[in-house]
C-alpha positions in Angstrom: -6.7 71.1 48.6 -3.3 71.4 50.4 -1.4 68.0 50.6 1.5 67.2 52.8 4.7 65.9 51.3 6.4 62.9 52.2 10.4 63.8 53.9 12.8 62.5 50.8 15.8 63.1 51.9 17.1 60.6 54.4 19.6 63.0 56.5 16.2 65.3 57.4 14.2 62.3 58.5 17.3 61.7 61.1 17.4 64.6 61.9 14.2 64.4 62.8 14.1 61.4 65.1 17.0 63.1 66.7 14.8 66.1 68.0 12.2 63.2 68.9 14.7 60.9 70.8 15.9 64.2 72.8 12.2 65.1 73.4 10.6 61.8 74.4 10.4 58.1 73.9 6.7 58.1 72.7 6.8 60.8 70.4 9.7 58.9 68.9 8.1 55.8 68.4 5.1 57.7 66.9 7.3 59.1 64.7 8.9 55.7 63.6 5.6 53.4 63.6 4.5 55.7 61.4 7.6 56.1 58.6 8.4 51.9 59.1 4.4 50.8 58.7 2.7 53.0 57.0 0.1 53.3 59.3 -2.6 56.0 59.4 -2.4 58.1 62.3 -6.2 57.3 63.5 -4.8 53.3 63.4 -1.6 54.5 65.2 -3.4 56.1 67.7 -6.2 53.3 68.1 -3.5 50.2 69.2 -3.0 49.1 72.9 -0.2 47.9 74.2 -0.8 44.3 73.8 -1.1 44.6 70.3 2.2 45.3 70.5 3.8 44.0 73.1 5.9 40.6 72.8 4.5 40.7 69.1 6.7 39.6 65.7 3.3 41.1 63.8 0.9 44.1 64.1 -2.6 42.9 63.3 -5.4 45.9 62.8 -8.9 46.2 61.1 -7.9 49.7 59.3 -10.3 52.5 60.9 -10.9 53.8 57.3 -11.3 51.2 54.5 -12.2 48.3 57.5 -9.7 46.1 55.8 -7.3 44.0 58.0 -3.8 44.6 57.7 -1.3 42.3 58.8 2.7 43.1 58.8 5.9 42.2 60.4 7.2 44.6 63.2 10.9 45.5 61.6 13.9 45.3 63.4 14.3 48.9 64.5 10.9 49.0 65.8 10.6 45.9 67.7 13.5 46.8 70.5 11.6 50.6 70.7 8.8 48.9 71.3 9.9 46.5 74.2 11.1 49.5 75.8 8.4 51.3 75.2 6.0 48.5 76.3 7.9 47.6 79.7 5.7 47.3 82.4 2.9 48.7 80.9 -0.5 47.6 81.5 -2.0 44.9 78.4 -5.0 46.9 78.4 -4.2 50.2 78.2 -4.0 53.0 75.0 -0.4 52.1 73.5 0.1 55.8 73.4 -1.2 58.2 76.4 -2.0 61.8 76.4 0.2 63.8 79.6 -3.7 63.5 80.9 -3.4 59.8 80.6 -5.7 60.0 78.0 -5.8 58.2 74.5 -3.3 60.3 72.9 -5.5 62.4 69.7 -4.6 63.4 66.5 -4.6 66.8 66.9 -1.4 66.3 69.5 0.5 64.0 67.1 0.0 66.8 64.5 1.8 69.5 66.6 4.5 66.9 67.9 5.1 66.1 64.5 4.8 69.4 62.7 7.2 70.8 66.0 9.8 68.1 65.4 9.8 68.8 60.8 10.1 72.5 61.5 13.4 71.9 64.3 14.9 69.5 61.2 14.5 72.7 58.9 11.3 70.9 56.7 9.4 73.8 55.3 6.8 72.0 53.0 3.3 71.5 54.6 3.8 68.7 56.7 1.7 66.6 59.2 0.4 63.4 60.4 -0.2 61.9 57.1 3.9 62.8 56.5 4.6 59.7 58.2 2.3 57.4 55.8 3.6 59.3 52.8 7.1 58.8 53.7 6.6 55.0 54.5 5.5 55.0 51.1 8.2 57.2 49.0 11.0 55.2 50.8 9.8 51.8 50.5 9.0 52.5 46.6 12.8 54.2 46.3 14.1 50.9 47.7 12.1 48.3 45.8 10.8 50.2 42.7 7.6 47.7 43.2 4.5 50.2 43.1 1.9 47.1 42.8 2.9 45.6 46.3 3.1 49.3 47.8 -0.4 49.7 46.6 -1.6 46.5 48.1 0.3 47.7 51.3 -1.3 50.7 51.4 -4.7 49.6 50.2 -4.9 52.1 47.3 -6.7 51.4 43.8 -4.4 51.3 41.6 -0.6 52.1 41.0 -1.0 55.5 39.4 -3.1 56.5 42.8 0.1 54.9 44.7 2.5 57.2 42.5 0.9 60.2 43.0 0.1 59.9 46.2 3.7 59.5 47.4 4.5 62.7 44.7 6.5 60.0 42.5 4.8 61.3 39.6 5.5 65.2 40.8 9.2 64.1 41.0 9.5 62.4 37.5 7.8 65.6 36.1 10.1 67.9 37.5 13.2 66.1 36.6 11.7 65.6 33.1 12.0 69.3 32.9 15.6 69.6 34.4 16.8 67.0 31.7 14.8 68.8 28.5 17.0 71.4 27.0 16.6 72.3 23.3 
């Protein structure tokens, strides 16, 4: 089974926003929902804008494991979001096809994949990136895999590690370090 990998390095993720920000402001926010919440795509996709709208929180039933979820909206989302959210309609799809149509997944995939490629990513990437590298990032800052498996609704904390290619990573620099 091909996986994606999460983006590691913190310059290519900027790099990718960049190419979003110069594209278009729901693409970017996609992009940065995704990488600050963790979010599946399918519960990306499945918000309205007054789930978001004037909000401090984000509350959703999770599309795949029906579990709520509950989290703050962080300070760089929250101003992208009342921009975003402006004069929009409480009722509507939070993200709109150029149709204006509920955007799908299979459009967030080639936004995504597009914007990886422009940053120079050449590992399999794709919607699922942006959960993975919520979750690498967030483990790199607090080293705390039992709340990132909570957060992310996983089974245990060796799930969690290889999921995010943590174990891959301690692995290969295992072998850097070995030399007899």
């Amino acid at each position: 089974m091909n996986t994606v990998e999460p983006i590691r390095d913190k310059k290519i993720l900027a790099a990718v926003e960049n190419f979003l920000n110069n594209k278009n402001e729901r693409d970017l926010l996609i992009f940065t929902l995704g990488t600050n919440c963790g979010l599946r795509i399918s519960d990306i996709l499945a918000l309205n804008v007054k789930d978001v709208k004037n909000k401090s929180y984000i509350e959703i039933i999770e599309k795949k494991t029906g579990k709520r979820k509950r989290f703050p909206i962080n300070l760089k989302l929250k101003p992208m979001i009342a921009s975003f959210t402006e004069d929009r309609d409480d009722d509507e799809p939070l993200f709109l096809s150029y149709l204006y149509n509920r955007m799908e997944r299979t459009q967030c995939y080639r936004i995504i994949n597009r914007a990886c490629r422009a940053a120079g990513i050449e590992h399999k990437v794709g919607t699922h990136t942006l959960r993975k590298t919520f979750g690498y990032h967030h483990y790199q800052k607090f080293k705390d895999v039992v709340m990132l498996q909570k957060i992310l609704n996983h089974s245990s904390p060796q799930i969690t590690l290889r999921y995010i290619g943590i174990d891959q990573d301690c692995i290969d620099e295992s072998y850097k370090n070995f030399i007899l």
